[in-house]
C-alpha positions as CSV (number, residue, x, y, z in Angstrom):
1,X,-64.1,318.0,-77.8
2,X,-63.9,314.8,-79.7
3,X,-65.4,311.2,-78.5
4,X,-64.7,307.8,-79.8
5,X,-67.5,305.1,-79.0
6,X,-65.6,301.3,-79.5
7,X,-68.1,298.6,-79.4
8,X,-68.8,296.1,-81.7
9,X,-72.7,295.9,-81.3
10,X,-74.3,298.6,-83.6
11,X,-77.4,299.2,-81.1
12,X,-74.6,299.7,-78.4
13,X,-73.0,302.5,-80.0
14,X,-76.3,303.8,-81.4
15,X,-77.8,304.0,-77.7
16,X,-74.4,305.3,-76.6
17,X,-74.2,308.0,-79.2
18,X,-77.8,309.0,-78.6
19,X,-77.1,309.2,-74.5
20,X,-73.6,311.7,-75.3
21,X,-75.3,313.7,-77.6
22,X,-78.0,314.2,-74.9
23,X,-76.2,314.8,-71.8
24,X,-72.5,316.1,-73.0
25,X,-72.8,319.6,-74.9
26,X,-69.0,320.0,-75.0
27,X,-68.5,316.8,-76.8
28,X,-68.6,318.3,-80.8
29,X,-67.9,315.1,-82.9
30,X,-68.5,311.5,-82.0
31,X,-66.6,309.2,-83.9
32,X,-67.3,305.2,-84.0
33,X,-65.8,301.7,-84.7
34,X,-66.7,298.1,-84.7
35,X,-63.9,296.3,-83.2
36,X,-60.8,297.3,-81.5
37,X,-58.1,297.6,-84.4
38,X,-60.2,300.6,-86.0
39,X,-60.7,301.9,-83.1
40,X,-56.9,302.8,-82.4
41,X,-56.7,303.9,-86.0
42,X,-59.2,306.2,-85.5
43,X,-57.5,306.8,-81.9
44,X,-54.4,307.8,-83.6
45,X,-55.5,309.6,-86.1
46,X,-57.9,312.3,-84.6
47,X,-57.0,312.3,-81.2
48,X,-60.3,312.2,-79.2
49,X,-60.3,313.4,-75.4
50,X,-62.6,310.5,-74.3
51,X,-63.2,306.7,-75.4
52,X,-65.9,305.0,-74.7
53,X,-64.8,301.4,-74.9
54,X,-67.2,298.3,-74.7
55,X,-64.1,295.5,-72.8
56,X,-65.8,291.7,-74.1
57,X,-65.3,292.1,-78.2
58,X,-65.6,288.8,-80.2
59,X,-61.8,289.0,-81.5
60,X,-60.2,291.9,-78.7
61,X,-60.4,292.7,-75.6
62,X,-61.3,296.3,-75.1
63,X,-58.4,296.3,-72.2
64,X,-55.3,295.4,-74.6
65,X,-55.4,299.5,-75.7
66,X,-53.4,300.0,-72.8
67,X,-50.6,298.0,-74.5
């Protein structure tokens, strides 16, 4: 299963990382991005069964993905 951690503090997705790679054995590949945009590229592109999404970013918020 594929995750995508959105968030765009680095020791938020590190500590995020760490705690799914810990506690969810199905979850195979982790992927990660800084703000919101790269995170729907990423979205889009490999198709991940969960996001993890941080919802206060600097230029986005994390809730205009539903759109």
């Amino acid at each position: 299963m594929k995750a995508i951690i959105i968030d765009d503090e680095p020791k938020a997705r590190n500590l995020l990382r760490i705690l799914v790679e810990e506690n969810c054995s199905k979850i195979t590949q982790i992927f990660e991005a800084g703000d919101l945009l790269s995170g729907v590229e990423i979205i889009k592109k490999e198709t991940p069964s969960i996001v993890f999404l941080d919802i206060e970013m600097p230029e986005h918020s994390g809730l205009e993905i539903l759109n």
